[in-house]
Every structure is written in C-alpha cells, then in structure tokens.
VOPAGU-2260 file (C-alpha; in pm, 1 decimal, decimal comma):
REM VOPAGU-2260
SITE   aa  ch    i         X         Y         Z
SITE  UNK   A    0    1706,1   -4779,0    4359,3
SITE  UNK   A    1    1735,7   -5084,1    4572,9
SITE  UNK   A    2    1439,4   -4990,0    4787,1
SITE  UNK   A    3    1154,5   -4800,7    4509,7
SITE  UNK   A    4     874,5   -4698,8    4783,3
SITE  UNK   A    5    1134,7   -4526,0    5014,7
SITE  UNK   A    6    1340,2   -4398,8    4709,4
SITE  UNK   A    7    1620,3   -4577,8    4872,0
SITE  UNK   A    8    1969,2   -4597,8    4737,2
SITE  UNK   A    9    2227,3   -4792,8    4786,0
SITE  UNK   A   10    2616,9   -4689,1    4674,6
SITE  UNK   A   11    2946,3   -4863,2    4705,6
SITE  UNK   A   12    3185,1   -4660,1    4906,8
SITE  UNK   A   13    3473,8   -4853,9    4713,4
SITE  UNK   A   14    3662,9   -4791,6    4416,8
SITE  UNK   A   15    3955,2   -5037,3    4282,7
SITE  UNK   A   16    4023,8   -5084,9    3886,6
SITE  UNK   A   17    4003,4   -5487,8    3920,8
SITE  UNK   A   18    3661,6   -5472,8    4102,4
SITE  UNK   A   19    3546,5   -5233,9    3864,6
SITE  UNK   A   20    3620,1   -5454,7    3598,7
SITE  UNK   A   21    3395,4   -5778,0    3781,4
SITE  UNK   A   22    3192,5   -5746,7    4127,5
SITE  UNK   A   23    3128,1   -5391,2    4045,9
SITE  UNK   A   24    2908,5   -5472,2    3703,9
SITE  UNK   A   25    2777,2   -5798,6    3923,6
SITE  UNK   A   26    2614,9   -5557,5    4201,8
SITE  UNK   A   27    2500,5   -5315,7    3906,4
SITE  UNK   A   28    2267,7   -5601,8    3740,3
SITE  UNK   A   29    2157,6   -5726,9    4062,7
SITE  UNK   A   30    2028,3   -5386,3    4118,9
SITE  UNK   A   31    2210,7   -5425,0    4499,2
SITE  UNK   A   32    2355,8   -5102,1    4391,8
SITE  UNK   A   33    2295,8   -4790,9    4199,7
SITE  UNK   A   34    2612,4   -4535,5    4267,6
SITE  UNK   A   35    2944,8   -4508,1    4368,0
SITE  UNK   A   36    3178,3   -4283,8    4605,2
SITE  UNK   A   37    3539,4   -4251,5    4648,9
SITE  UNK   A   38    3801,0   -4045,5    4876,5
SITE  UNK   A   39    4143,1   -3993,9    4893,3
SITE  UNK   A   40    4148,0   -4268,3    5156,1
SITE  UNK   A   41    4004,4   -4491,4    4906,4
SITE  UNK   A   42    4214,0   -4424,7    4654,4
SITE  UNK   A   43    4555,4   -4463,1    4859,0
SITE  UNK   A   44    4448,8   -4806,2    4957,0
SITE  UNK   A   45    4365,9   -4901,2    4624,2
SITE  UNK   A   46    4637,8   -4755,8    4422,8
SITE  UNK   A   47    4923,7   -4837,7    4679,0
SITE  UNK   A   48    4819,4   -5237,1    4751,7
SITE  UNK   A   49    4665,1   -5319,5    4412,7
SITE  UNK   A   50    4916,6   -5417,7    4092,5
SITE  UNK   A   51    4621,7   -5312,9    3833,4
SITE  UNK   A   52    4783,5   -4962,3    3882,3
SITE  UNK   A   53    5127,2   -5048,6    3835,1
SITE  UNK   A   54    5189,3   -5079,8    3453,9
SITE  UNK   A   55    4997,5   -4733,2    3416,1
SITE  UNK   A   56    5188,3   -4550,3    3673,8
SITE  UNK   A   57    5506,3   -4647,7    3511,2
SITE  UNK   A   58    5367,3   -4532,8    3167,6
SITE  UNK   A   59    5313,6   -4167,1    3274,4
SITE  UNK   A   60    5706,3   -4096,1    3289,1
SITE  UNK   A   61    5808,8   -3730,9    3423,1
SITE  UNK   A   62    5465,6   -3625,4    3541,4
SITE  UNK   A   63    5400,2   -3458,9    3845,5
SITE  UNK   A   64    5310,6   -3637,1    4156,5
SITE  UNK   A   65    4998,8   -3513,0    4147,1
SITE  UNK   A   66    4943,7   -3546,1    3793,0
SITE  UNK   A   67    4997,7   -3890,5    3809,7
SITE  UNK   A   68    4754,9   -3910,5    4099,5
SITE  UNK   A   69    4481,8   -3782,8    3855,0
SITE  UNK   A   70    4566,9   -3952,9    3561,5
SITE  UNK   A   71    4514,5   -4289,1    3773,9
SITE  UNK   A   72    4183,8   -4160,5    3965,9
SITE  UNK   A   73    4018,5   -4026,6    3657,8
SITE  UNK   A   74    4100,4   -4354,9    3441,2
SITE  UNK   A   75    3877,2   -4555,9    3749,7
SITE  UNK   A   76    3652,9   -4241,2    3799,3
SITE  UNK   A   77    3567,5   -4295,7    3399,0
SITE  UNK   A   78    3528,6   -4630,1    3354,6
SITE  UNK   A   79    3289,9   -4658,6    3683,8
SITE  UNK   A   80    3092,2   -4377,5    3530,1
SITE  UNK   A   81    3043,7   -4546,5    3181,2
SITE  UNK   A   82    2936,6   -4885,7    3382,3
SITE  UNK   A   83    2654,0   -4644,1    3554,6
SITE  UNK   A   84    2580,0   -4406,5    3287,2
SITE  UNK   A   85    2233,1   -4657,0    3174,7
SITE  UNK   A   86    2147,3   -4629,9    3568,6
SITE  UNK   A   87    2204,1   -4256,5    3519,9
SITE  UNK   A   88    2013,4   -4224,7    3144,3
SITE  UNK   A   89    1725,0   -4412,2    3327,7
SITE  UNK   A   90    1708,7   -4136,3    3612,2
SITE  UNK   A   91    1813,9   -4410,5    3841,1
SITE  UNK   A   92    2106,6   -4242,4    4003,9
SITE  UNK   A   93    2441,0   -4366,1    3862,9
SITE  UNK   A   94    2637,2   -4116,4    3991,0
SITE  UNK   A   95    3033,8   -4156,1    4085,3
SITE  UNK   A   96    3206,7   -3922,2    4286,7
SITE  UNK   A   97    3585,4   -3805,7    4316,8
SITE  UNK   A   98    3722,7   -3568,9    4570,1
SITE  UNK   A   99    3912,4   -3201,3    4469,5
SITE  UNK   A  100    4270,1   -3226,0    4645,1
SITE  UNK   A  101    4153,4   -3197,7    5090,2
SITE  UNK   A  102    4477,1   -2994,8    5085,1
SITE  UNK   A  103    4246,2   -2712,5    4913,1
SITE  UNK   A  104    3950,4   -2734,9    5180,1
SITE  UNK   A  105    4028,8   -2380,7    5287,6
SITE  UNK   A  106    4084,1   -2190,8    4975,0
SITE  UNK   A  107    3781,6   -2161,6    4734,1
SITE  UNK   A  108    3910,9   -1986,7    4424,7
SITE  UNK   A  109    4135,1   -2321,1    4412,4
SITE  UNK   A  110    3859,8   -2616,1    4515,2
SITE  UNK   A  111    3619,4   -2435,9    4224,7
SITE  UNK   A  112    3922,4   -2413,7    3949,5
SITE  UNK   A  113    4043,3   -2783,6    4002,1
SITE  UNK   A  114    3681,4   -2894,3    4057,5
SITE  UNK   A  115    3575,3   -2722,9    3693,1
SITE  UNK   A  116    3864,1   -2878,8    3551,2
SITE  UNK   A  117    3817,7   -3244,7    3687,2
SITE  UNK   A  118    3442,1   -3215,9    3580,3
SITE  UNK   A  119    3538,2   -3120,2    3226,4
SITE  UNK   A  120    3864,5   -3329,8    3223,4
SITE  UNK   A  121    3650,5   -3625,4    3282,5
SITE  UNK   A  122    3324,7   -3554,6    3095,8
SITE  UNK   A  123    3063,8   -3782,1    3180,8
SITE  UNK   A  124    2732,1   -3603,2    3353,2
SITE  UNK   A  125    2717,1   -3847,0    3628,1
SITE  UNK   A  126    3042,4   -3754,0    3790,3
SITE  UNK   A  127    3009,3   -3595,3    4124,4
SITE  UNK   A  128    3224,4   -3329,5    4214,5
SITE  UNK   A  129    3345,3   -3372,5    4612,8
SITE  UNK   A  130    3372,9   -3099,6    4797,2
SITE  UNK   A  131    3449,9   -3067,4    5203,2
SITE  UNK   A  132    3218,4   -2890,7    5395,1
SITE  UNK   A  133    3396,1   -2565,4    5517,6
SITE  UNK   A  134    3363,5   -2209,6    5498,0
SITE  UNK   A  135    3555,8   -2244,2    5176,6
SITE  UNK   A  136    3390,0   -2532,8    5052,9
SITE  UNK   A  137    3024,0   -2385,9    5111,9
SITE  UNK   A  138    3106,0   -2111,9    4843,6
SITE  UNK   A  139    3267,3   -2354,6    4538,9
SITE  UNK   A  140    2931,3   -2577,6    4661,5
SITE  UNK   A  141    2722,2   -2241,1    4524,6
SITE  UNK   A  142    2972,1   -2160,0    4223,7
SITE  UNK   A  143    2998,5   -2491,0    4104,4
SITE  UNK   A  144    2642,8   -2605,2    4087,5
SITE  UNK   A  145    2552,4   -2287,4    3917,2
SITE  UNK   A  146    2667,9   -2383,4    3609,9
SITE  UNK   A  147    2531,2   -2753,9    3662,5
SITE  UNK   A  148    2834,9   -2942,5    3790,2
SITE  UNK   A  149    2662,9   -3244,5    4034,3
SITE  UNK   A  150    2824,6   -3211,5    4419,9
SITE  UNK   A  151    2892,6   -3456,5    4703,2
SITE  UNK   A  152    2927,9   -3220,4    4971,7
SITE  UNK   A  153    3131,3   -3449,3    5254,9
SITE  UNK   A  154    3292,4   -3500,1    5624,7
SITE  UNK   A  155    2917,4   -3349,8    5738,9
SITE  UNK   A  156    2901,7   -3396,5    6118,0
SITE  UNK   A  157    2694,3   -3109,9    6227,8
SITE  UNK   A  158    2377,3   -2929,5    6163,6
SITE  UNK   A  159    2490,3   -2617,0    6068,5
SITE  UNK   A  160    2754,5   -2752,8    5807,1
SITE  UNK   A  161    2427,6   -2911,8    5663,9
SITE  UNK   A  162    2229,3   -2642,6    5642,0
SITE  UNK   A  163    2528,2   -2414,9    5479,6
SITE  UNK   A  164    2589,3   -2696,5    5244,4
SITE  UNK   A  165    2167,7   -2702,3    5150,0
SITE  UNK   A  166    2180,8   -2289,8    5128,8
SITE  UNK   A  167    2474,9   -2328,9    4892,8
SITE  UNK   A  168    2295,2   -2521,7    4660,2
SITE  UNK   A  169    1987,7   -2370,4    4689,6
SITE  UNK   A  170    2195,2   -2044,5    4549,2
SITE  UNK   A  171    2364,1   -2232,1    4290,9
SITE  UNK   A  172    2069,3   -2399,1    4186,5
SITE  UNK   A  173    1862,3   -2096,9    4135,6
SITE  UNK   A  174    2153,0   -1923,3    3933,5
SITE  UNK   A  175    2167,6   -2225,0    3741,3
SITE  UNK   A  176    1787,5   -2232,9    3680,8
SITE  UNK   A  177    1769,9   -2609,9    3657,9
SITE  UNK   A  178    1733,5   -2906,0    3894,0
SITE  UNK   A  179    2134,9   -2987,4    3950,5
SITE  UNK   A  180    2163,1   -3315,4    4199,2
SITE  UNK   A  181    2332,9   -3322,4    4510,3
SITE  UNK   A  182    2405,8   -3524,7    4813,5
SITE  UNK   A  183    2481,4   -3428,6    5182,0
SITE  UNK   A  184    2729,1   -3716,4    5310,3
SITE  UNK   A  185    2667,7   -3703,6    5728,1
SITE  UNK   A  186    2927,0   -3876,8    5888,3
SITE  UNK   A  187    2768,3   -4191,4    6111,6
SITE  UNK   A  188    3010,0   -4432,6    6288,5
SITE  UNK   A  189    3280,3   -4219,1    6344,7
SITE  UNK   A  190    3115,7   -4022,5    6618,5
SITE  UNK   A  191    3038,7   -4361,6    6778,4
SITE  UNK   A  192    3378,5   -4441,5    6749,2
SITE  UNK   A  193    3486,0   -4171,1    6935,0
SITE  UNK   A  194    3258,3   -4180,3    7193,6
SITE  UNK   A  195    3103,6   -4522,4    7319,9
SITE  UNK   A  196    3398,3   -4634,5    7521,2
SITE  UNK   A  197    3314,3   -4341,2    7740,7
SITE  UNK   A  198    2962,9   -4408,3    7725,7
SITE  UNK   A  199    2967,5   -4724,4    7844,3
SITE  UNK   A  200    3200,7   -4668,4    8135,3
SITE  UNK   A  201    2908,7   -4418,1    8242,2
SITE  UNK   A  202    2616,5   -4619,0    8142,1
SITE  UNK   A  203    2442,7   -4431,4    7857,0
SITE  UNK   A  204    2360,7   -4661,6    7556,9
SITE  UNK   A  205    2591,6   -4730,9    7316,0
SITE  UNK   A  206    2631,2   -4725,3    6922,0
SITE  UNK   A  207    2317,8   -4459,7    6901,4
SITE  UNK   A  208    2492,4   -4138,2    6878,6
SITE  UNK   A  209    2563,2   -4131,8    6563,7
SITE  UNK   A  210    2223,5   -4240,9    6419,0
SITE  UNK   A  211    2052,6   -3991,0    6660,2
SITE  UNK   A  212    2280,0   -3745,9    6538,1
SITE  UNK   A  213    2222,2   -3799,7    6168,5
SITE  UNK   A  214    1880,7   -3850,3    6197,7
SITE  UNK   A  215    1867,9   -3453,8    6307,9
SITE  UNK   A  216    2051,7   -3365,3    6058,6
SITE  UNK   A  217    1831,6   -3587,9    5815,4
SITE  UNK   A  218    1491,4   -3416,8    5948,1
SITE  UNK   A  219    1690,0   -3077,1    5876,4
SITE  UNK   A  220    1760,2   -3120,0    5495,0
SITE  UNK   A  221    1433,4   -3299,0    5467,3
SITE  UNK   A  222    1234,6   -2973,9    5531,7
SITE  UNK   A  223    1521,7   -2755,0    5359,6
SITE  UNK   A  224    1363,8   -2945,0    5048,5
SITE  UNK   A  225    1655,4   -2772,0    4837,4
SITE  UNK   A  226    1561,4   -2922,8    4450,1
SITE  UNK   A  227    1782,5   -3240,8    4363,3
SITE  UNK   A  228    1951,1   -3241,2    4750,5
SITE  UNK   A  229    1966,1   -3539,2    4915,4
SITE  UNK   A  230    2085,0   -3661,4    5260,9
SITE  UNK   A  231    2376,0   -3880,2    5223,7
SITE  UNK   A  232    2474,3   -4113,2    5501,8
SITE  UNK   A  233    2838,9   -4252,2    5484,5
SITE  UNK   A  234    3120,5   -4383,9    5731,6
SITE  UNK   A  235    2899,3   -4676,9    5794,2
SITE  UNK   A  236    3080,0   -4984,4    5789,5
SITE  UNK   A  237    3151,8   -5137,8    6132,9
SITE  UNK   A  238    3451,8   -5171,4    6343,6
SITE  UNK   A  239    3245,1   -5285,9    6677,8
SITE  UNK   A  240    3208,2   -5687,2    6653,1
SITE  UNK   A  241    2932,3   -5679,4    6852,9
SITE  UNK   A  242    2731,0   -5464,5    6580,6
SITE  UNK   A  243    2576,4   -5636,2    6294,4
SITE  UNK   A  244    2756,2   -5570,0    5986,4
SITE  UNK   A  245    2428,4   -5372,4    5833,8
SITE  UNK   A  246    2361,0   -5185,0    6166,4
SITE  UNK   A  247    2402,3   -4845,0    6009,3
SITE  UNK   A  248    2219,6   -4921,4    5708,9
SITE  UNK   A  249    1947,1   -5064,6    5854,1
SITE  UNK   A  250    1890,4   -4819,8    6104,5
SITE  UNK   A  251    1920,0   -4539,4    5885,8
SITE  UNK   A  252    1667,0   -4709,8    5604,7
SITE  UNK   A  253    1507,7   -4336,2    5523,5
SITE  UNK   A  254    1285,3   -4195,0    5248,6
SITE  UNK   A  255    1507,9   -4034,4    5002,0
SITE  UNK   A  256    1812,0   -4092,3    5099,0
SITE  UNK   A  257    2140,2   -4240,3    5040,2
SITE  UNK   A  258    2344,7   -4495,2    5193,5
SITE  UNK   A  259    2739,7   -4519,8    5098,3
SITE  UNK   A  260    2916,0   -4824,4    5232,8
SITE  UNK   A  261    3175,3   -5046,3    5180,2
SITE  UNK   A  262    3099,4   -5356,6    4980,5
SITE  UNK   A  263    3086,4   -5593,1    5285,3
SITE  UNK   A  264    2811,5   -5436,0    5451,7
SITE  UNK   A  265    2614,6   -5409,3    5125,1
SITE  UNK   A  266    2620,0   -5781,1    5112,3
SITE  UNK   A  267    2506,4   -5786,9    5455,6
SITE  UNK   A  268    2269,7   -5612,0    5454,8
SITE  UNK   A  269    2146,2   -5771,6    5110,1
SITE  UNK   A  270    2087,2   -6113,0    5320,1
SITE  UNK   A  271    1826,9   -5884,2    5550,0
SITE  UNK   A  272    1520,7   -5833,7    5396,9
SITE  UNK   A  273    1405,2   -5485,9    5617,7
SITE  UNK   A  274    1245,9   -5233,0    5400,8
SITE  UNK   A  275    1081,0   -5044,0    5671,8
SITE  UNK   A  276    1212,5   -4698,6    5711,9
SITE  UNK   A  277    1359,7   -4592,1    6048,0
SITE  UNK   A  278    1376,6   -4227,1    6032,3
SITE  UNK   A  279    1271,8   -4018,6    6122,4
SITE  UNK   A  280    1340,2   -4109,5    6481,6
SITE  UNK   A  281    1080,1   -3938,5    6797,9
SITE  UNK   A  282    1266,0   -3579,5    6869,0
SITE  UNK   A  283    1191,7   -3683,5    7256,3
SITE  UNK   A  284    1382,8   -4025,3    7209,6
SITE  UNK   A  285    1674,3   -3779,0    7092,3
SITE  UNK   A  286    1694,9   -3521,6    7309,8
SITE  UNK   A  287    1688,2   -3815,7    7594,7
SITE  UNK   A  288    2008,8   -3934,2    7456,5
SITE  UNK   A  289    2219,7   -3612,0    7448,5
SITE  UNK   A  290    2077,6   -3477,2    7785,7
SITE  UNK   A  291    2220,0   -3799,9    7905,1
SITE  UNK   A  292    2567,2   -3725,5    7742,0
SITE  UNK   A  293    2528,7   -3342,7    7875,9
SITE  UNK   A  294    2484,5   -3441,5    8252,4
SITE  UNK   A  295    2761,1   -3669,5    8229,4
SITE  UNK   A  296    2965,9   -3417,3    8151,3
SITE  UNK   A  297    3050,5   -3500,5    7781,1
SITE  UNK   A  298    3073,2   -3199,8    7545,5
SITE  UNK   A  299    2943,8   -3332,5    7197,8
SITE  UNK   A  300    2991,9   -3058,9    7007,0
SITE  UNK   A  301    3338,5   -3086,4    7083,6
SITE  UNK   A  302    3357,9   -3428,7    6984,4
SITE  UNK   A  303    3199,9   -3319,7    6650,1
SITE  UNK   A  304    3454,4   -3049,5    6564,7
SITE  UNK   A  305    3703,6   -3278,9    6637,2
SITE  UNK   A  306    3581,9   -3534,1    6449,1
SITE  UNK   A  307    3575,8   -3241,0    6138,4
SITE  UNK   A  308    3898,1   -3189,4    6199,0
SITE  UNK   A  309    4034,5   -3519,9    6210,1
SITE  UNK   A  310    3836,2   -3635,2    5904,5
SITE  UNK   A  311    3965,6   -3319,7    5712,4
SITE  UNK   A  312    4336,9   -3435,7    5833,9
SITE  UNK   A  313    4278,3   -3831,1    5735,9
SITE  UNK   A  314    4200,1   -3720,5    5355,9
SITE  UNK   A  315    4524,6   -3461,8    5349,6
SITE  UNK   A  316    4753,3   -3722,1    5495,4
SITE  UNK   A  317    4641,5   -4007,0    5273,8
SITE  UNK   A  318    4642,0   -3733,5    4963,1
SITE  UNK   A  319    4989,4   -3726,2    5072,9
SITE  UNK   A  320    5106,4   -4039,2    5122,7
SITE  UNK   A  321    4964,3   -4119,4    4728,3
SITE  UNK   A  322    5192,1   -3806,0    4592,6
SITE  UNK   A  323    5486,7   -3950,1    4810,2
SITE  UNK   A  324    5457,7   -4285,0    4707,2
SITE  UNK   A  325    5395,0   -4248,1    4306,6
C-alpha cells in the first residue's frame, strides 16, 4: 500500500504491453503502486497507437473482431497480473482489472457468461472482473462474486448505484461464504468537467463537486462495511491547468480506499509528501455546496445521469472503434 496507516492504495489507471514490460515493474518496486485498472478506452488507445500489438494482431488470422480484441487484452491483462501476483500473495492488493464488453451493460445473463469465461480464460486470482453499474450489472455483481470471482464495479456517479453495487456483493458474498474483494470505482473529475464552467459564471466554487460528491458516496460504503468492499475513486487525472496535477488524489487521501489514475498524476503526486487523510469531509461543508448549485437553478442529479450515460456510451463507442479497426 503506498500509504500503510490509512490503508491507502495507489493503482495505475494505464495499461500498454511496452510499459508493462519497463515503468510498470519500476513503480511496482518503488512501492508507488500496488494495482492496476483498464477500460475499453484504455485499451483502444493502446492497441490502436502502439506497434507492440501489431505483430500479434496479424498472427491471429480469421478470428473474429472481437476475438482478436480478447486475445490482445488478455495477453496484457496476464502478464500485468503475473508482475502483481507477489503484491497479491503478500495480501498487498495486486489486483488487475479488465472490463466485460459495455455493449452488454443491460443484459445480465450475457455480462455473467462472458465475465465467467474471461475469469477462467485468464486464470490468475488477482484479475478483477469489471462490471458497469446498472440494473443489469447489479445482478452479475451478486452472481459472480458468489462463486469468488473479484469485481470492479465502475462508471459509479451516484449514491444509490453505490449502495446497489455494496448490496450486490453483500449477497454474493454471503452465498459464497468467504471474504471475495471488491472495489466501488466513483467517478470524480468528470462531474467537474461538466459543471464548473457554469459554476463559475454564477459564482459557486469550482473543482469541488466532484470530491463533495464522492466523499458522500465514500461515507456511504464506509458504514455499508460489506466484507472485502472498498471505495474506489477513478477519473482523476486533470484536464483544468489551473489544478495541480495530484488535486484529486490528494484531496481524496481516505482510509481504505483506492485511488486509480493515470501514470502522470501518480508521479505527481509521488513528489508531494501529504499523508493526511481528507475524508471524510463536514456533512455541513457539503450540503453548503449543493444548496448553492440548487438555488442557482442547476439540477445535479441530472448532470449525474447524464454523466452515466455518457460514460456508458464512451466505453461502447471505443469497444467499437477496437472491433472496427482490428
């Protein structure tokens, strides 16, 4: 764990065969990093820009689109899990995650089926299965950790997708009748994203919608306590200049808890030497905030499912623009 007192961890919220082979290991033995996550998103960039996929791709011949798709993911999902299996072995996280195909978000028979096979296809324990957060989702959440397949349940932006998401594995887990780990991933900068241009043109504060939103969310699976559940905070690199590059790690430093970003803010952050926690944050500084938004006439829930929606629609189209291109 990169912070031990807070049980702390950081993960790299990258995934790119070259990298693995070099920076990857380097972060590993600095013990900067202790986990790794991946999307669809990820994996277009990586597989469409990078030549380390292009002698494999033309090796797999008349496979499927999507077959071909796997056969690349799994080979990185693999080899990142065998470079974190000793952090795993030594209880120390270690955990990789890879996404079922976002085109199956809304059909649960299909998200547990390809998310049994992927599990079993790639065998390691520390390989997290990622599932979207939706009505569909929620049940393959319960089904697969009953029989003890890990879970990364993503694109979290409000509290009742978290608390669905910590009932689901609090089912599974009990079926399962063992301690099965799992992370929440809430959703930080995007909402900021979305929503401080209009802020600031109506004077609220900027860049603290997001924290204040996760850090509800945060309290909420905190006193869930659902065994081997953790809150997961991800989408928090930053696109505002006038943000430090660490801002949402550093202001989301919590006690157990998790931290995705990309590998530029890691290293930021690395230079800062903050091990204070920050959450939780006063319920009265929060509910200042969002009565602020509600008299100016903002509806953030709105913004939320929107920002579900969107998210859910990023992952399909770059799903799709991996078959279409291989």
């Amino acid at each position: 764990m990169y912070i031990e007192d807070l049980k702390f961890s950081l993960w790299a919220d990258f995934i790119e065969r070259d990298y693995l082979d070099k920076e990857f290991k380097e972060l590993i033995d600095k013990k900067i990093i202790n986990g790794a996550t991946s999307n669809p998103a990820i994996f277009k960039n990586a597989i469409l820009t990078s030549s380390a996929y292009k002698e494999q791709l033309s090796s797999l011949g008349s496979l499927s689109a999507k077959e071909k798709y796997e056969a690349v993911a799994i080979y990185d999902i693999k080899k990142a899990a065998a470079i974190l299996r000793p952090l795993y072995d030594a209880k120390d996280d270690g955990y990789v995650s890879i996404e079922v195909d976002p085109s199956l978000c809304d059909d649960a028979d299909a998200t547990i089926a390809e998310g049994k096979r992927l599990f079993k296809t790639i065998n390691c324990p520390n390989v997290m299965i990622k599932v979207p957060a939706t009505t569909a989702g929620y049940k393959a959440m319960e089904e697969l950790t009953s029989v003890g397949i890990p879970v990364n349940a993503t694109l979290i932006f409000k509290k009742e997708q978290a608390i669905a998401c910590a009932n689901a594995f609090k089912r599974g887990v009990y079926k399962y009748d063992k301690v099965v780990d799992t992370v929440i991933s809430i959703f930080v900068s995007r909402i900021d994203r979305a929503l401080d241009k209009e802020l600031a043109s109506k004077g609220i504060d900027v860049a603290l919608s997001g924290i204040y939103n996760t850090a509800s969310i945060y309290e909420i699976i905190e006193r869930m306590d659902v065994k081997g559940c953790r809150a997961l905070f991800a989408s928090t690199g930053v696109k505002d200049d006038t943000l430090n590059a660490d801002y949402y790690i550093e202001n989301l430093l919590a006690f157990n808890s998790v931290n995705t970003a990309p590998v530029e803010t890691i290293m930021a952050f690395t230079k800062n030497p903050t091990t204070k926690s920050a959450l939780p944050i006063s319920r009265e500084i929060i509910d200042a905030h969002f009565l602020k938004i509600e008299a100016a006439g903002i509806d953030f829930e709105k913004i939320l499912d929107t920002q579900i929606e969107d998210g859910l629609k990023a992952f399909k189209d770059a799903f799709k623009e991996i078959l279409e291109s291989i």
